[in-house]
C-alpha positions in Angstrom: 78.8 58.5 19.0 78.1 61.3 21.8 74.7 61.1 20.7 74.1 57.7 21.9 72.4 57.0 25.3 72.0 53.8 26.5 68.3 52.3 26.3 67.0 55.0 24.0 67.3 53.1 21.0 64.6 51.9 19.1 64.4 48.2 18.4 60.9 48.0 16.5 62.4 47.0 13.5 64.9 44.6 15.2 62.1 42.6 16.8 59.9 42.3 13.6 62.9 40.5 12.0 63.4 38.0 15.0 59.8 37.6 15.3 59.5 36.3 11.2 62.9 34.5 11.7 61.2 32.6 14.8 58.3 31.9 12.8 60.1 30.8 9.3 61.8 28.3 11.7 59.0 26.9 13.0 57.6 26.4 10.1 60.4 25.0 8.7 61.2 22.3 11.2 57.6 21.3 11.0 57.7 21.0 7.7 60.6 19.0 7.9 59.3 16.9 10.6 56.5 15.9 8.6 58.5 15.5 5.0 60.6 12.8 7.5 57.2 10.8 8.8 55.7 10.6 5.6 58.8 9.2 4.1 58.8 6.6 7.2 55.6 5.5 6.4 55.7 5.0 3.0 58.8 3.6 3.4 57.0 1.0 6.1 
C-alpha cells in the first residue's frame, strides 16, 4: 500500500467495462421497449 499514489492508477480497463455495461443497457431497454409496443399493438 505505500506504493499507491493517488491519480496514478490506470483505469483503461475499468472504463471499457462501464462503457459495454452502458451499451448492453441501452440495448436492453430498447429492446424491451419495443417487445412492450408490439405486444400493445397486437394486443389492440
Amino acid at each position: 500500500m505505500a506504493d499507491y499514489k493517488h491519480g496514478e492508477m490506470d483505469t483503461t480497463e475499468q472504463e471499457k467495462t462501464f462503457e459495454g455495461f452502458i451499451k448492453f443497457s441501452t440495448w436492453g431497454a430498447i429492446i424491451v421497449i419495443c417487445v412492450l409496443i408490439f405486444i400493445a399493438l397486437v394486443n389492440a
